[in-house]
Wavefront OBJ file of the C-alpha trace (Angstrom):
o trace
v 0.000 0.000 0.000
v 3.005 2.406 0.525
v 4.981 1.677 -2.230
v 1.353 2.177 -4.283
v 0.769 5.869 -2.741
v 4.138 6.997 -2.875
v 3.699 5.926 -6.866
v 0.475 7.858 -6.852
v 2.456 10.932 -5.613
v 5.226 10.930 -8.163
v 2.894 11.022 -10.379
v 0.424 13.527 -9.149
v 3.467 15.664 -9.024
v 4.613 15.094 -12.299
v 1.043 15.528 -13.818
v -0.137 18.704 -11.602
v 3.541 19.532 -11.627
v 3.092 20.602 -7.872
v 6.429 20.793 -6.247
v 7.646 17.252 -4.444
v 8.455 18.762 -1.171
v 4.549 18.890 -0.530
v 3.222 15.592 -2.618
v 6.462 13.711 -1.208
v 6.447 14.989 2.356
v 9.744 15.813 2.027
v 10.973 19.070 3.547
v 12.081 22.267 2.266
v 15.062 23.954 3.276
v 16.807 27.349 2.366
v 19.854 28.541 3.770
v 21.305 32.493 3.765
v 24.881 31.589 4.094
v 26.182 29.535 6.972
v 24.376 31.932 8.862
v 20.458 31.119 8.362
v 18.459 28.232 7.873
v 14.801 28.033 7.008
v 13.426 24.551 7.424
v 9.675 23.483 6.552
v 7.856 20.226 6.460
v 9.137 18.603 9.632
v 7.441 16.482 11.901
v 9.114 17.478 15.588
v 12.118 18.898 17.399
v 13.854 15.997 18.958
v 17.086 17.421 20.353
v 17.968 21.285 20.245
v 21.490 22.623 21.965
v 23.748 25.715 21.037
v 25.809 22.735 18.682
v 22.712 20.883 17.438
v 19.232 20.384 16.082
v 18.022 17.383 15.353
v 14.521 17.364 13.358
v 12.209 14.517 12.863
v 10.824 13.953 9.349
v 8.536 11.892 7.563
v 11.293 9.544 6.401
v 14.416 9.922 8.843
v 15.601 12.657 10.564
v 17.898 15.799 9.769
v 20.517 16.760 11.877
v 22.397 20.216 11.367
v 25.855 21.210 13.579
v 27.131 24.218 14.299
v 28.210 27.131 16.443
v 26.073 29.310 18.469
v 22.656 28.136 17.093
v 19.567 29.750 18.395
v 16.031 29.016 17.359
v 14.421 32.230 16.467
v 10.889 31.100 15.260
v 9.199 27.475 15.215
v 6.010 26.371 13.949
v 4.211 23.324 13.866
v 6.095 22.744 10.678
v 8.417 25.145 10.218
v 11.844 26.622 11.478
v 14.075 28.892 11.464
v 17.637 28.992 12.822
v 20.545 31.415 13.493
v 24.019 30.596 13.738
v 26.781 29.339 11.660
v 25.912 25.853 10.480
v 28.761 23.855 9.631
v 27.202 20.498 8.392
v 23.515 19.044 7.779
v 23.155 15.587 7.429
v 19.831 13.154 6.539
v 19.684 10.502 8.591
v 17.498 7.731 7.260
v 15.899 5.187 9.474
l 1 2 3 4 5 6 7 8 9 10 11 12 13 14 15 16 17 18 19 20 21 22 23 24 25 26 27 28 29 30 31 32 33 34 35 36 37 38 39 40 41 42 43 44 45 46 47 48 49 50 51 52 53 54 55 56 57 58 59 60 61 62 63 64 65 66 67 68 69 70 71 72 73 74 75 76 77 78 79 80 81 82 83 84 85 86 87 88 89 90 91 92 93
């Protein structure tokens, strides 16, 4: 049934040509720099420290590093952090 939806999706996308990080639950992120990062379509904070943030997603999590990171908005879904990121990494499970 999931392999069948997520079929259904990539091709809804295609077809609509809607962008994937909304029929793919996949999330969007923009960065301004090092200094700035924007992150949308997460599903939860799971670990948040001046070094680290550690999102969950729909498939995995994302992890960013860095130096002096603060959390200046959150959402349900969204984020935004300040600092200077130094690595992001996708972590699937």
């Amino acid at each position: 049934m999931k392999k069948w939806s997520e079929k259904w999706r990539r091709i809804a996308s295609g077809v609509l040509d809607l962008p994937q990080d909304i029929t793919m639950e996949m999330p969007r992120i923009t960065m301004i720099g090092q200094l700035q990062m924007y992150i949308e379509n997460h599903r939860g904070v799971l670990l948040f420290s001046n070094q680290e943030l550690r999102l969950l997603l729909t498939k995995g999590q994302l992890l960013v590093r860095g130096e002096k990171l603060v959390i200046r908005a959150i959402l349900p879904e969204e984020v935004l952090l300040e600092g200077i990121v130094n690595q992001v990494i996708f972590v699937d499970e």
